[in-house]
C-alpha positions in Angstrom: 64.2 107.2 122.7 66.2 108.3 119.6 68.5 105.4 119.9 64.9 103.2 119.4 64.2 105.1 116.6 67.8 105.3 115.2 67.0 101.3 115.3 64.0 101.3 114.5 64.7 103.1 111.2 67.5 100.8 109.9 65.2 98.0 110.5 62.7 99.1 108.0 65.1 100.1 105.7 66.8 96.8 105.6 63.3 94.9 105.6 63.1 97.5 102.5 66.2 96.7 100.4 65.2 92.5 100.9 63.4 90.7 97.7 59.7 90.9 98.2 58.5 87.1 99.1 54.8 85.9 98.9 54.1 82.4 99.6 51.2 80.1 99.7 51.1 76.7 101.6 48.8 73.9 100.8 50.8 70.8 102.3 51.9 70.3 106.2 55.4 69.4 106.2 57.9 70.1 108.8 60.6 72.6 108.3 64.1 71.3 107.3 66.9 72.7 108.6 68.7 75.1 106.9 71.6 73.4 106.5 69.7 71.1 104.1 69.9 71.2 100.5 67.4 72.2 98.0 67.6 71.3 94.4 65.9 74.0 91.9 65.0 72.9 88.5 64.2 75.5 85.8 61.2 75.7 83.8 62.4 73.3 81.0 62.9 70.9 83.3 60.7 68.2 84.8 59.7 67.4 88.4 60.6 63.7 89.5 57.9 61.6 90.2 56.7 60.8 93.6 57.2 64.6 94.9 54.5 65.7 97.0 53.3 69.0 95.8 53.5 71.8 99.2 52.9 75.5 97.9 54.5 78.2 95.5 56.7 81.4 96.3 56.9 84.3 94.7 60.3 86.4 95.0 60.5 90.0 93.5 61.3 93.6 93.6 59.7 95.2 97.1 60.6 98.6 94.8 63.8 99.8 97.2 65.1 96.4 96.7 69.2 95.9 96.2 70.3 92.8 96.3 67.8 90.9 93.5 70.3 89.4 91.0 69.3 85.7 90.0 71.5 83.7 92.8 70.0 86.3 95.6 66.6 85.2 94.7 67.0 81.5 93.8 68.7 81.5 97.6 65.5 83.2 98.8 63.1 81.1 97.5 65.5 78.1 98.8 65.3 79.4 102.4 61.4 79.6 102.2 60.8 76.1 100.7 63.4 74.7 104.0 60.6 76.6 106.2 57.9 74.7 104.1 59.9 71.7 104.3 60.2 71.3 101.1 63.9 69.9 99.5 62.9 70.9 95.6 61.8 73.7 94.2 60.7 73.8 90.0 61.2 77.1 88.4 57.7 78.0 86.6 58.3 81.5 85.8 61.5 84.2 85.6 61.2 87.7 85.0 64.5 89.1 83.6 65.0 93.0 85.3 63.6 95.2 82.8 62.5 99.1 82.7 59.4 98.3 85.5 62.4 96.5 87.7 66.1 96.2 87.7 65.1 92.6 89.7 65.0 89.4 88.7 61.2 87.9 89.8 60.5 84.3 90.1 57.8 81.9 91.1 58.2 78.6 91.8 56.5 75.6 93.3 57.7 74.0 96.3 57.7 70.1 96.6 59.3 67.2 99.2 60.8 64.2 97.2 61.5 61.4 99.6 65.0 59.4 99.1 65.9 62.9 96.9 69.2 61.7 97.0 69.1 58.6 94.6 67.8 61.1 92.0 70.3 62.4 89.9 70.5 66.4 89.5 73.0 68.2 88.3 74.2 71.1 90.2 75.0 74.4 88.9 78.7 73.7 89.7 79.1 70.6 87.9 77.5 72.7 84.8 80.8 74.5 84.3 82.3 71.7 82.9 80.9 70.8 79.6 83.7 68.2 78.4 86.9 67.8 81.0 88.5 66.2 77.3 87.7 69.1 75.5 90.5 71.5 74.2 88.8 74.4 74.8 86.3 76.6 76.6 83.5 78.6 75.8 82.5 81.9 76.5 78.8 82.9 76.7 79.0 86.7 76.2 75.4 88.8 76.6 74.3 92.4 76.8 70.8 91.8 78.3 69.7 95.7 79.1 68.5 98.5 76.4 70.5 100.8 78.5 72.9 102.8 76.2 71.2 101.5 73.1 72.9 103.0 71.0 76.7 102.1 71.9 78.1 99.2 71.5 81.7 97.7 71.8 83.9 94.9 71.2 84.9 92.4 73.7 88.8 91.3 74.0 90.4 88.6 75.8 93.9 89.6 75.9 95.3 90.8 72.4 92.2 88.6 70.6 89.2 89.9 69.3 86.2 87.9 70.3 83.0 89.5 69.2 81.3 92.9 69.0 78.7 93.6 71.7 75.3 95.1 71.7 72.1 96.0 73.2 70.3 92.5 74.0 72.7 90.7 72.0 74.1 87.2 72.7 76.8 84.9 71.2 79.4 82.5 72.4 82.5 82.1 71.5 85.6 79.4 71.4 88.1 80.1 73.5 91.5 78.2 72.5 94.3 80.5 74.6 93.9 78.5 78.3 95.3 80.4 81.5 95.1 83.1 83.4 93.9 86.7 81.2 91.9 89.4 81.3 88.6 90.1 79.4 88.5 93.7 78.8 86.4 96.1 76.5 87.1 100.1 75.5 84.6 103.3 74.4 85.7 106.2 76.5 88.0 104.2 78.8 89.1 101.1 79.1 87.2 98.0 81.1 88.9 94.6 82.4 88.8 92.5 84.5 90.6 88.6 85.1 89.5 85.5 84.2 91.9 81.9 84.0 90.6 80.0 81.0 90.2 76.3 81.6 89.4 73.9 78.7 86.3 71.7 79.0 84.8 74.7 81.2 81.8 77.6 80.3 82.0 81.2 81.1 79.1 83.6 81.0 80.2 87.4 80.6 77.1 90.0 81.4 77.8 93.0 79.1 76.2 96.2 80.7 76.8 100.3 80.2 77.7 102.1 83.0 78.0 106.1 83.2 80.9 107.9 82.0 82.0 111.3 81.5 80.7 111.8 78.1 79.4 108.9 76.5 79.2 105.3 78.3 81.3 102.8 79.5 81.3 99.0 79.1 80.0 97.2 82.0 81.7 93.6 82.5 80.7 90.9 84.6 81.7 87.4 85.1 78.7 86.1 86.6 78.1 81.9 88.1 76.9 79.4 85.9 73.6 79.1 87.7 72.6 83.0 87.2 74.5 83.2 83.4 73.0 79.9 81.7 69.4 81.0 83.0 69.8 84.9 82.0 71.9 83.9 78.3 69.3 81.7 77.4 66.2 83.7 78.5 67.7 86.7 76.2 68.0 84.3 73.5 64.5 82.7 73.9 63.4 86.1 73.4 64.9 86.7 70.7 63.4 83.6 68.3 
């Protein structure tokens, strides 16, 4: 009987730490399988025509959820639309984590586009390269919390200066030194962590603060394309 409950408890606990999903059907389609892609277009971008309009999903914070950053719940609302059996799903709203949530919330609408394969999309790999020419990359460097407010600090890569960091603050910077490094930052203590520079190629470096000792320390992040160009550009929508 404990042993139940033993089991019984972790269940709801991990059914607690999941994104929150809602979802609303209006078409009958047969579920794909789940080895089946499905393209996700963001808000700015524009849904092909001839897809057949299924339902919407919502993806969010349950409130004891842990694993909520942008790529967990783009992959979430993925695995719903394959249940729908839809193979597209447009982006019509994104909720960056904030002080009500430290989740990012979507909702999307769900579609099937037949012969989806003949349409060109561009995947969130094939995003990192901006020019395989060019002779150099960029770096997309942005402090998106109000956490720590008040300290900021500059970010290095190696012994070069690249730009001083704040509290929902963006800016991207040229990178012309190509190879492996280390982006690092300094208040109390020292933060770094690796990166190999590639030219043609974009980077996207989530500033944060994290607790120290006696004031804060710098929080750095090298997040995917996908989850960097969508978080960098909704910080600097907000801030025209």
């Amino acid at each position: 009987m404990k042993r139940l409950q033993w089991l019984f408890g972790i269940m709801i606990l991990l059914l607690g730490c999941a994104p929150r999903v809602t979802i609303n059907i209006d078409g009958e389609q047969s579920p794909l399988d789940f080895r089946e892609d499905v393209w996700v277009l963001n808000i700015d971008e524009t849904v092909p025509e001839g897809a057949q309009f299924i339902g919407t999903v919502k993806v969010g914070d349950s409130g004891f959820t842990i694993d909520c950053d942008y790529q967990a719940v783009i992959e979430k609302a993925e695995m719903e639309a394959r249940k729908a059996g839809g193979n597209l799903i447009k982006i019509t709203e994104h909720k960056l984590p904030d002080l009500a949530s430290n989740c990012h919330r979507i909702t999307a609408k769900i579609y099937n586009l037949k012969d989806i394969d003949q349409v060109e999309f561009k995947s969130s790999s094939e995003s990192a390269y901006f020019d395989t020419t060019a002779n150099y990359a960029l770096l997309h460097v942005y402090r998106p919390g109000s956490s720590g407010a008040l300290l900021s600090y500059t970010i290095h890569l190696g012994d070069i200066e690249l730009c001083r960091v704040k509290a929902k603050s963006y800016e991207t910077v040229m990178i012309t030194k190509e190879g492996p490094n280390e982006l690092w930052a300094k208040t109390e203590s020292k933060v770094a962590i690796p990166v190999d520079i590639e030219f043609g190629k974009e980077y996207y470096l989530r500033c944060g603060v994290s607790m120290g000792i006696f004031v804060g320390r710098p929080s750095l992040t090298l997040v995917d394309n996908l989850t960097g160009k969508t978080e960098f550009e909704n910080l600097a929508g907000k801030k025209r």
